[in-house]
mmJSON file of the N, C-alpha and C atoms, coordinates in Angstrom:
{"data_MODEL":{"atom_site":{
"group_PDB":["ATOM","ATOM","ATOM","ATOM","ATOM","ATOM","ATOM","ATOM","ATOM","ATOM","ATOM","ATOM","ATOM","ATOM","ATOM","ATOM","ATOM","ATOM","ATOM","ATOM","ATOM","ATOM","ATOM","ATOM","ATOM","ATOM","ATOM","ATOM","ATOM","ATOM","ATOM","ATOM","ATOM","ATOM","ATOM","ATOM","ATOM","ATOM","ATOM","ATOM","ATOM","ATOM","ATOM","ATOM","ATOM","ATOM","ATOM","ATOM","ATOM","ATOM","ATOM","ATOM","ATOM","ATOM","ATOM","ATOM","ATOM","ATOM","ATOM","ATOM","ATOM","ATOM","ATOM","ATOM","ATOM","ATOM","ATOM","ATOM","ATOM","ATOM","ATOM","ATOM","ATOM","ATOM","ATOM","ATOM","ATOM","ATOM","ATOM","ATOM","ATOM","ATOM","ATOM","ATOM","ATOM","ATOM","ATOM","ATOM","ATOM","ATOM","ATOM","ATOM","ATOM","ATOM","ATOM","ATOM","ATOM","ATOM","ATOM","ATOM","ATOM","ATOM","ATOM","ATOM","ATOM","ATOM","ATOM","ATOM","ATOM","ATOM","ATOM","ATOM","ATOM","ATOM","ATOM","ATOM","ATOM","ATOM","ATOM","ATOM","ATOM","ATOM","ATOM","ATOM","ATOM","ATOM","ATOM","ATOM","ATOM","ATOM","ATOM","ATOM","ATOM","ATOM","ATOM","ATOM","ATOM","ATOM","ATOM","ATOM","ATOM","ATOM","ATOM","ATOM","ATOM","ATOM","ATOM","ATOM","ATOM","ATOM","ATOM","ATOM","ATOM","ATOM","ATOM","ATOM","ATOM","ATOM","ATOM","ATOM","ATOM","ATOM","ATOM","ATOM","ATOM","ATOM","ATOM","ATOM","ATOM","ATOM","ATOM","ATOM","ATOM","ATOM","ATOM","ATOM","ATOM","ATOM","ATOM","ATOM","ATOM","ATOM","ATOM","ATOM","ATOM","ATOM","ATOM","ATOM","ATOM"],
"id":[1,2,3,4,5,6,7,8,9,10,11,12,13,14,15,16,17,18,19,20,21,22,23,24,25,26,27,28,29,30,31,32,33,34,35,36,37,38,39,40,41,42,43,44,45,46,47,48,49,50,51,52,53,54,55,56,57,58,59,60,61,62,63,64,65,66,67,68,69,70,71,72,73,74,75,76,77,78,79,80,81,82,83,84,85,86,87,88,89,90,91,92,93,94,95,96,97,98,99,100,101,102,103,104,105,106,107,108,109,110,111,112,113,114,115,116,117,118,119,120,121,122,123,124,125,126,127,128,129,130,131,132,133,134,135,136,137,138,139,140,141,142,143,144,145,146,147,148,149,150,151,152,153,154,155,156,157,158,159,160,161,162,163,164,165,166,167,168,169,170,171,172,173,174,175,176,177,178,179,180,181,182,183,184,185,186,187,188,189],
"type_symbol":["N","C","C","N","C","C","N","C","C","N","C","C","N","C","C","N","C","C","N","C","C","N","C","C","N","C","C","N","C","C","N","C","C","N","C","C","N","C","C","N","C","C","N","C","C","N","C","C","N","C","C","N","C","C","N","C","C","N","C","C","N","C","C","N","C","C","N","C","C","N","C","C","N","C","C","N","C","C","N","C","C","N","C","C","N","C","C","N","C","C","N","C","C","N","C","C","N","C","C","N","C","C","N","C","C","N","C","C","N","C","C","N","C","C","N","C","C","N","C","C","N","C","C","N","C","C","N","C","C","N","C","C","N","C","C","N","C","C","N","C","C","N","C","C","N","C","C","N","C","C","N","C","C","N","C","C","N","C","C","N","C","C","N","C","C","N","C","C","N","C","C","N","C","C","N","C","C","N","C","C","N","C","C","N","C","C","N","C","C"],
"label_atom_id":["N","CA","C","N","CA","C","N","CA","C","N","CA","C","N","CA","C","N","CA","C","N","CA","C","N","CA","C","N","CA","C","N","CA","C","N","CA","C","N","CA","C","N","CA","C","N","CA","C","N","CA","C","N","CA","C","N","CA","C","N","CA","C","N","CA","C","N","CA","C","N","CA","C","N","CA","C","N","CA","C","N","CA","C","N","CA","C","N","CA","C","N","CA","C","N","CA","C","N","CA","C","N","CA","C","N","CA","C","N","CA","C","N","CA","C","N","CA","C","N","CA","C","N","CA","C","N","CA","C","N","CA","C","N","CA","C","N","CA","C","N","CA","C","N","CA","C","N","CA","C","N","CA","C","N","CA","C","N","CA","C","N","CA","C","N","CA","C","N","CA","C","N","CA","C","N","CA","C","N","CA","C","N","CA","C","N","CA","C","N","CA","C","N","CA","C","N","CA","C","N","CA","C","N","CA","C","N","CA","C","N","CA","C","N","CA","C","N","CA","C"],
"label_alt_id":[null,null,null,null,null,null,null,null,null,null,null,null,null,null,null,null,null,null,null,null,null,null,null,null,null,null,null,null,null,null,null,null,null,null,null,null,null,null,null,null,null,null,null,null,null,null,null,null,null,null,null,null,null,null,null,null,null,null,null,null,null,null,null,null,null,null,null,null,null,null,null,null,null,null,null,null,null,null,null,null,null,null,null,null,null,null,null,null,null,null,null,null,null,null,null,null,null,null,null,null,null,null,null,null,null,null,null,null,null,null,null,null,null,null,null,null,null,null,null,null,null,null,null,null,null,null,null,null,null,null,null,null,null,null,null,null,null,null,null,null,null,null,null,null,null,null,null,null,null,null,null,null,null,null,null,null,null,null,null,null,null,null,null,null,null,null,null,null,null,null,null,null,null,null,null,null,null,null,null,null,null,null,null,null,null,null,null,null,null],
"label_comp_id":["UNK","UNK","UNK","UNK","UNK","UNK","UNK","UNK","UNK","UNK","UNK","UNK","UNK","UNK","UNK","UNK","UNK","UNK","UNK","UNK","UNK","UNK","UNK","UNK","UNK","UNK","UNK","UNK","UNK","UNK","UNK","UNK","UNK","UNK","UNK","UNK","UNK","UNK","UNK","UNK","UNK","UNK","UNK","UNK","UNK","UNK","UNK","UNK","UNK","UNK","UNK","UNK","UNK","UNK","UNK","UNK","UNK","UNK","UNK","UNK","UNK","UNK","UNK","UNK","UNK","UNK","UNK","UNK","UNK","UNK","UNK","UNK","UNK","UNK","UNK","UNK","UNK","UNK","UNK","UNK","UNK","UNK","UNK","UNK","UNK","UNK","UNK","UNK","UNK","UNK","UNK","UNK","UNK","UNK","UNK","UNK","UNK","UNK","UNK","UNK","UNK","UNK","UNK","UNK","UNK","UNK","UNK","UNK","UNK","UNK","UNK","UNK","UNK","UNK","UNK","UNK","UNK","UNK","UNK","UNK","UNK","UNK","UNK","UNK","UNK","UNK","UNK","UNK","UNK","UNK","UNK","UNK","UNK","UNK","UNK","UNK","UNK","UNK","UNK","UNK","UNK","UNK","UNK","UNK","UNK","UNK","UNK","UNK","UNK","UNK","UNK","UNK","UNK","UNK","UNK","UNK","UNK","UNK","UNK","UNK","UNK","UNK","UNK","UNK","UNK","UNK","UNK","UNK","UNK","UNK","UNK","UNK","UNK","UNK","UNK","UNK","UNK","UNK","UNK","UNK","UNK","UNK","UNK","UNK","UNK","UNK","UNK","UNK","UNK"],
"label_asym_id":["A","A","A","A","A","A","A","A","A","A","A","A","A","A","A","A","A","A","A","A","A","A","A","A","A","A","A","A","A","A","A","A","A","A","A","A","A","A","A","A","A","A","A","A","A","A","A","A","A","A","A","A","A","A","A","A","A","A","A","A","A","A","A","A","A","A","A","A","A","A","A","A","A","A","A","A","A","A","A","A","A","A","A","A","A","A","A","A","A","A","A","A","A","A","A","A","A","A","A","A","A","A","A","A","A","A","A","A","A","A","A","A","A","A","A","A","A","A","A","A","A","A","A","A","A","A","A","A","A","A","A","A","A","A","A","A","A","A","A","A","A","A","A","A","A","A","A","A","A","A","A","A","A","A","A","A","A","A","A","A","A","A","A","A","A","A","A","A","A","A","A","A","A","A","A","A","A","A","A","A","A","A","A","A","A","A","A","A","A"],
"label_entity_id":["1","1","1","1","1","1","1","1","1","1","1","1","1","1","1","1","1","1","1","1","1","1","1","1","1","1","1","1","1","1","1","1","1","1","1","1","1","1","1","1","1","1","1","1","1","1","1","1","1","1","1","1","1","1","1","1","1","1","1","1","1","1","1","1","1","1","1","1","1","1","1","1","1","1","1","1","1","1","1","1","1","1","1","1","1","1","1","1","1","1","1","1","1","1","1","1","1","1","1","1","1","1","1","1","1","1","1","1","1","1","1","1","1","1","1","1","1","1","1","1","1","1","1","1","1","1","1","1","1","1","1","1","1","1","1","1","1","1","1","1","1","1","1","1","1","1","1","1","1","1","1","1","1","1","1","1","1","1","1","1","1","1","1","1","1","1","1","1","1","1","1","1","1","1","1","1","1","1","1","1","1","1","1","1","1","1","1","1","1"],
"label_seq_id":[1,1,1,2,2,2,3,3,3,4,4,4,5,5,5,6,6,6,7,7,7,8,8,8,9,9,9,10,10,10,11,11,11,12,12,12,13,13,13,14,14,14,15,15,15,16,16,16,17,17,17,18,18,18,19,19,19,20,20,20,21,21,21,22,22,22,23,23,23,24,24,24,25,25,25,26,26,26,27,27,27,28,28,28,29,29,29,30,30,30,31,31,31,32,32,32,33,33,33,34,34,34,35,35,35,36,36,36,37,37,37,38,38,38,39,39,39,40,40,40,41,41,41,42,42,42,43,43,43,44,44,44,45,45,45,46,46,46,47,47,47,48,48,48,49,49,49,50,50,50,51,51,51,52,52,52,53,53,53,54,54,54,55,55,55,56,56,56,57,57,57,58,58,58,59,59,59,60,60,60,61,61,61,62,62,62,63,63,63],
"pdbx_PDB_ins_code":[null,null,null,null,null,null,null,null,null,null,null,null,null,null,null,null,null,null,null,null,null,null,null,null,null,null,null,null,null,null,null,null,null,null,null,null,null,null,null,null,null,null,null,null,null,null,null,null,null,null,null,null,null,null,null,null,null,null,null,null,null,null,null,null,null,null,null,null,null,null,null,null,null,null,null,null,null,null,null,null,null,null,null,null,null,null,null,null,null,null,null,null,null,null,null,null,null,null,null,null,null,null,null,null,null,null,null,null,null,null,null,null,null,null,null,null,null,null,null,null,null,null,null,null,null,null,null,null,null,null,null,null,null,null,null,null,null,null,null,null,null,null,null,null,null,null,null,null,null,null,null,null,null,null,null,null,null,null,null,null,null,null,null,null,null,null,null,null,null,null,null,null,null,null,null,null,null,null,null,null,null,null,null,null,null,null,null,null,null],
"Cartn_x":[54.482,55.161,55.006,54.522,54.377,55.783,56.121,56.718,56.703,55.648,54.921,54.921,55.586,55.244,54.21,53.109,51.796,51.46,50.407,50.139,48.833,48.276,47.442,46.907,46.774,46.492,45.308,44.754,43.726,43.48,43.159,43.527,42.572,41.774,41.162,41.052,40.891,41.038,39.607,39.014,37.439,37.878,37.261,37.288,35.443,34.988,33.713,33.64,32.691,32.368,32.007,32.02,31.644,30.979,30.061,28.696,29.468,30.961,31.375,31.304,32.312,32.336,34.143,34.069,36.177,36.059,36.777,36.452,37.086,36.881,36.558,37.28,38.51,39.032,39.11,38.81,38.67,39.365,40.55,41.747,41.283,41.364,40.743,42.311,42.594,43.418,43.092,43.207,42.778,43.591,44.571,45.376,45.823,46.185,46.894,48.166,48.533,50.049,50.002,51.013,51.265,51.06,50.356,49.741,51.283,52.703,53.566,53.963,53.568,53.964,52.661,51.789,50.557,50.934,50.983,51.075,52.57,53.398,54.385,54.122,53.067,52.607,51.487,50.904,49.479,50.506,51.848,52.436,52.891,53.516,53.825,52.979,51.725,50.867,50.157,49.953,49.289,50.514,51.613,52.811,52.534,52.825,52.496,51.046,50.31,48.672,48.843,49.669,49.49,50.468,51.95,52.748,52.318,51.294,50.597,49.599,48.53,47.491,48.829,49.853,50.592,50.991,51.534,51.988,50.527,49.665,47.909,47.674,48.4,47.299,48.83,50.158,51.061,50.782,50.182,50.238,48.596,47.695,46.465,46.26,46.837,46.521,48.104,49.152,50.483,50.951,50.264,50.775,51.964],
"Cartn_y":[117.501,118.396,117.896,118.547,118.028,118.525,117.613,117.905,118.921,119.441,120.347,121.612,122.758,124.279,124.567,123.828,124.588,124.764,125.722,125.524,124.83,124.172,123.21,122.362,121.373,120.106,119.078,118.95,117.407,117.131,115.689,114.394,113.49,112.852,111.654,110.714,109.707,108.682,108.04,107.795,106.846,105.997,105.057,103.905,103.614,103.765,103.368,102.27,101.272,100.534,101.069,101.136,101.636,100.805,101.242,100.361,99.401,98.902,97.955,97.163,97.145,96.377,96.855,97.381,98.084,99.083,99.964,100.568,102.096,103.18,104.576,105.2,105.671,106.143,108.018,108.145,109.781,110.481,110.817,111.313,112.757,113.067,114.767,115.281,115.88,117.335,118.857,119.133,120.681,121.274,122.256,122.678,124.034,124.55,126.302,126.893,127.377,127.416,129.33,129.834,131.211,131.226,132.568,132.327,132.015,133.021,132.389,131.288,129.939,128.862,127.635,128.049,127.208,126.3,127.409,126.288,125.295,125.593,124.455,123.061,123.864,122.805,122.194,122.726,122.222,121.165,120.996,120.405,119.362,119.713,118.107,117.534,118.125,117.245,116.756,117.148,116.32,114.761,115.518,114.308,113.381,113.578,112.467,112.017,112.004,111.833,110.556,111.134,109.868,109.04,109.432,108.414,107.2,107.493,106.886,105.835,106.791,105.469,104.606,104.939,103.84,103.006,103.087,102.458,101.152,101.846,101.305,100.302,100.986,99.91,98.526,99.169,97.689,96.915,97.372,95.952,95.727,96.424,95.288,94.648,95.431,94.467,93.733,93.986,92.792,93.782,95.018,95.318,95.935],
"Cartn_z":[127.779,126.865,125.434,124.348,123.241,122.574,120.938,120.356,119.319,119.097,118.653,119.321,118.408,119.215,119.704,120.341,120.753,121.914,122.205,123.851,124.155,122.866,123.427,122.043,122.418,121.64,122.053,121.519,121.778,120.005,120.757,119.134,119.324,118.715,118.384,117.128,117.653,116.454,116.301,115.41,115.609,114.195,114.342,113.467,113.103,111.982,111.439,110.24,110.318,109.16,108.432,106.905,105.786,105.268,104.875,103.889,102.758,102.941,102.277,102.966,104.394,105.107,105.469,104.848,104.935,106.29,106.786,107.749,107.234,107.842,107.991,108.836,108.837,110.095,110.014,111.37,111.363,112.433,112.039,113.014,112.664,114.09,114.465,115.436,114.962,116.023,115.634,116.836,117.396,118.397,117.519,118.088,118.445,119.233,119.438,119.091,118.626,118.468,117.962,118.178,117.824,116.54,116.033,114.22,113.413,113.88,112.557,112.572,113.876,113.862,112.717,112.925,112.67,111.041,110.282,108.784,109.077,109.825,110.004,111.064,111.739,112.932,112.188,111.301,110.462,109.702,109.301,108.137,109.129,110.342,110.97,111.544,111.704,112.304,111.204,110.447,108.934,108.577,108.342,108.227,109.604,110.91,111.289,111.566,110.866,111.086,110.297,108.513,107.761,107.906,108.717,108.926,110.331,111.045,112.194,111.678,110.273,109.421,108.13,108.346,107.585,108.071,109.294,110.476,110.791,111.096,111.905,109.964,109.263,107.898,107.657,107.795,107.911,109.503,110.386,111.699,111.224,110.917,110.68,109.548,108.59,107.047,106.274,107.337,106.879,105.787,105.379,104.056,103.815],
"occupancy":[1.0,1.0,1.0,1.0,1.0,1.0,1.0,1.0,1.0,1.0,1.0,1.0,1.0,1.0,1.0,1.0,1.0,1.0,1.0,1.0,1.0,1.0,1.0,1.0,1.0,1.0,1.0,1.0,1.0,1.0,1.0,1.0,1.0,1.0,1.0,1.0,1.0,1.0,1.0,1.0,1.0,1.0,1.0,1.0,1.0,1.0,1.0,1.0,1.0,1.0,1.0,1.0,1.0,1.0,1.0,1.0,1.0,1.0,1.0,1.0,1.0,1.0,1.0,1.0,1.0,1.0,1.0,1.0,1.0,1.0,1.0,1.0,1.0,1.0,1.0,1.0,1.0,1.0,1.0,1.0,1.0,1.0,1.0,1.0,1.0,1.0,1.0,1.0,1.0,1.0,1.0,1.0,1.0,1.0,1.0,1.0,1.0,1.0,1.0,1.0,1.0,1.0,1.0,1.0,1.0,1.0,1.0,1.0,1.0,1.0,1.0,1.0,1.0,1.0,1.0,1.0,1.0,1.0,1.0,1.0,1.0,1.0,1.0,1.0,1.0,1.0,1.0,1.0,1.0,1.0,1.0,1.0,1.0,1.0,1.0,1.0,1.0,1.0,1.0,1.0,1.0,1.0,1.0,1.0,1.0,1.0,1.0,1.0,1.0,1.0,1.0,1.0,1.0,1.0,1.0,1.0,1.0,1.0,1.0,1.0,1.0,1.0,1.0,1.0,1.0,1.0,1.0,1.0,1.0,1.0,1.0,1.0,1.0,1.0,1.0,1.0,1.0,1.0,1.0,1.0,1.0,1.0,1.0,1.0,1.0,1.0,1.0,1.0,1.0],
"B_iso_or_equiv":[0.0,0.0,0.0,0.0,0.0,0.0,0.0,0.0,0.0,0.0,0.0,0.0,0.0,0.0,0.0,0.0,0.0,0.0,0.0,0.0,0.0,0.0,0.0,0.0,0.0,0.0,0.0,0.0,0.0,0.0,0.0,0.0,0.0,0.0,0.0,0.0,0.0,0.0,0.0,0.0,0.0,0.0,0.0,0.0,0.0,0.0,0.0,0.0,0.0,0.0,0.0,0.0,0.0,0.0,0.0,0.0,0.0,0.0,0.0,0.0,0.0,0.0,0.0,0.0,0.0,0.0,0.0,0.0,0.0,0.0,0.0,0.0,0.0,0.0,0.0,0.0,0.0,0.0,0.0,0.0,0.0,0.0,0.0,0.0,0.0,0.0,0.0,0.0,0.0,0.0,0.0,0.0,0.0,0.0,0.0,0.0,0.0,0.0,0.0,0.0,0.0,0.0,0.0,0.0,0.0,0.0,0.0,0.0,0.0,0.0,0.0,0.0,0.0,0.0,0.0,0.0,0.0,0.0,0.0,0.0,0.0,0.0,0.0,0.0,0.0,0.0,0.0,0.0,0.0,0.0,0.0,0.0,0.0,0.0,0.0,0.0,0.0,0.0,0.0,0.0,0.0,0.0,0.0,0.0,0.0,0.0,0.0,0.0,0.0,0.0,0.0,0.0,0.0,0.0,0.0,0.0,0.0,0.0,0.0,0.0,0.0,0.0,0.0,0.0,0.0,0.0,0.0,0.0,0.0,0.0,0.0,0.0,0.0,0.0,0.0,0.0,0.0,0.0,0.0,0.0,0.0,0.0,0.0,0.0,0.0,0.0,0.0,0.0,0.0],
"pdbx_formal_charge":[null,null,null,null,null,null,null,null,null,null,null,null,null,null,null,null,null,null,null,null,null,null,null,null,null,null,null,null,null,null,null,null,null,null,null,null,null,null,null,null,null,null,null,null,null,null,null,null,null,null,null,null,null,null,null,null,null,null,null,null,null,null,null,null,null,null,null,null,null,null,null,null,null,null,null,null,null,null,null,null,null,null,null,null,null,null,null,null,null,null,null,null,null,null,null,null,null,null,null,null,null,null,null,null,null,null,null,null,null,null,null,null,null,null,null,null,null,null,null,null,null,null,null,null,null,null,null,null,null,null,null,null,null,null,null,null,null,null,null,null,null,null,null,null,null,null,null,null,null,null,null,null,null,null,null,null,null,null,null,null,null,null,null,null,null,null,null,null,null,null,null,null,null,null,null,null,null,null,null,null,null,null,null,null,null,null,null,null,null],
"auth_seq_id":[1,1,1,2,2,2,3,3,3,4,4,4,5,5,5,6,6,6,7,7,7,8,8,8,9,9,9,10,10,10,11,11,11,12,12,12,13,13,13,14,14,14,15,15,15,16,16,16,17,17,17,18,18,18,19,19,19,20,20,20,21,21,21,22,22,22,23,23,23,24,24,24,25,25,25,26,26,26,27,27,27,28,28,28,29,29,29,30,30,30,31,31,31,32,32,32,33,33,33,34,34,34,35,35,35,36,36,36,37,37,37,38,38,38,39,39,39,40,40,40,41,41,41,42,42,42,43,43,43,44,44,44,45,45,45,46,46,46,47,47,47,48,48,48,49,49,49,50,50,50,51,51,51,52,52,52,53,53,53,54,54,54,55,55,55,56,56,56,57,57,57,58,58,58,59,59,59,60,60,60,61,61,61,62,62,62,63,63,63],
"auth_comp_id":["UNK","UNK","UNK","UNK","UNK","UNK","UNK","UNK","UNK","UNK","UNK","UNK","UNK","UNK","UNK","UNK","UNK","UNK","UNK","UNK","UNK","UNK","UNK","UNK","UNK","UNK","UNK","UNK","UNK","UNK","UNK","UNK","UNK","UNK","UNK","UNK","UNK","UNK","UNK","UNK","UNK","UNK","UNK","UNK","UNK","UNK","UNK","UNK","UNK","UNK","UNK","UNK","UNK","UNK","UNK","UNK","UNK","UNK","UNK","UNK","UNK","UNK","UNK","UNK","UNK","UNK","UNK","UNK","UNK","UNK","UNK","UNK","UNK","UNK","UNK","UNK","UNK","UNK","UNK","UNK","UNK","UNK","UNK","UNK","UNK","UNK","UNK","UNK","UNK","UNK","UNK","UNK","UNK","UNK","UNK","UNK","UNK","UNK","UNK","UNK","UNK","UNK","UNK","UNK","UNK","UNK","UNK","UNK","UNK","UNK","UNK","UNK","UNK","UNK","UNK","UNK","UNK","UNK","UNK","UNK","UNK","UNK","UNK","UNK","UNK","UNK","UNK","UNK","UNK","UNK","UNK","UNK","UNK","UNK","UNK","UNK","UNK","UNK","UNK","UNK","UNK","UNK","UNK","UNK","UNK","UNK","UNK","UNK","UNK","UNK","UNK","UNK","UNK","UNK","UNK","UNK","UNK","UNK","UNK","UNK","UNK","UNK","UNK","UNK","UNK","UNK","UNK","UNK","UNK","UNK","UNK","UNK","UNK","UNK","UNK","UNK","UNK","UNK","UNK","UNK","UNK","UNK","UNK","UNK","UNK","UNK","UNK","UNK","UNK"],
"auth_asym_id":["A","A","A","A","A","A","A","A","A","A","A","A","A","A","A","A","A","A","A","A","A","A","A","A","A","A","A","A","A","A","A","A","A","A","A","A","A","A","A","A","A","A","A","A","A","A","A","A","A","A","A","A","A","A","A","A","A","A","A","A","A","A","A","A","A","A","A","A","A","A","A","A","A","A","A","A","A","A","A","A","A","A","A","A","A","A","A","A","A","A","A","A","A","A","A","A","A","A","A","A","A","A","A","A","A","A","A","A","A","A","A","A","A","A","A","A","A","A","A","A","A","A","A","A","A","A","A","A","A","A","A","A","A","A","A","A","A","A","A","A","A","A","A","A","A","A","A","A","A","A","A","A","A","A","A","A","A","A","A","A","A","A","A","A","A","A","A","A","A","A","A","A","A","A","A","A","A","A","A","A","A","A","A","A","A","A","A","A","A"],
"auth_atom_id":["N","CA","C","N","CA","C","N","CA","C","N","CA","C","N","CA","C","N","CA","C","N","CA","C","N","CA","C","N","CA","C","N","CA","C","N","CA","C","N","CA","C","N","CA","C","N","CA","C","N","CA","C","N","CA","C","N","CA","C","N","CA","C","N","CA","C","N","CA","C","N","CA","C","N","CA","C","N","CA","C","N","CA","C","N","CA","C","N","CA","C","N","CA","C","N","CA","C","N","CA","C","N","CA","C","N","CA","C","N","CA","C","N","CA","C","N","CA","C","N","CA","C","N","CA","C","N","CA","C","N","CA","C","N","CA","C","N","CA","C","N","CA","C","N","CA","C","N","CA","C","N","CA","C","N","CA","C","N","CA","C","N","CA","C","N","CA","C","N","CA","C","N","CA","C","N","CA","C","N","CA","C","N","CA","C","N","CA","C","N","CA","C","N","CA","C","N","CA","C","N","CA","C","N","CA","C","N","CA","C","N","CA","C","N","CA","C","N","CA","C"],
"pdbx_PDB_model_num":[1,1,1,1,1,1,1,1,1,1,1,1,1,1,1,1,1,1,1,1,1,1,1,1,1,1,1,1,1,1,1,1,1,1,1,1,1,1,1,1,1,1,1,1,1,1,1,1,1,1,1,1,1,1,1,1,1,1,1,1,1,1,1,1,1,1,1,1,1,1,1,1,1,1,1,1,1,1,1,1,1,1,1,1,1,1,1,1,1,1,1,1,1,1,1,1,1,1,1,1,1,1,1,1,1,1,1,1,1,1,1,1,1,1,1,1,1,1,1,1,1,1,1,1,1,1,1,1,1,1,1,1,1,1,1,1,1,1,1,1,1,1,1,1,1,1,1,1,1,1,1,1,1,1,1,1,1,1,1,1,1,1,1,1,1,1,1,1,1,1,1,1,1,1,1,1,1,1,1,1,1,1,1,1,1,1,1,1,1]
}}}
């Protein structure tokens, strides 16, 4: 059951090196939801996308 109004969801995360040597992360979701739900489900899933890479950048970089 998601927390999210939708009737279907899939998510990925990939991590790439960048020609610095820093890394690249590329969080993908793809989701269904009834059209008058979508820009509110587009807004919490954006909010927790970047509250998840804030979370992932304070346990690997201490910051």
């Amino acid at each position: 059951m998601s927390p999210f109004p939708v009737t279907y969801y899939k998510g990925s995360v990939e991590v790439f090196r960048s020609y610095d040597g820093l890394g690249v992360l590329v969080w993908t979701i793809d989701f269904e939801s009834q059209p008058e739900d979508a820009a509110s489900v587009a807004e919490l899933v954006r909010s927790a996308i970047s509250d998840g890479i804030d979370g992932m950048e304070k346990d690997l970089c201490g910051a």
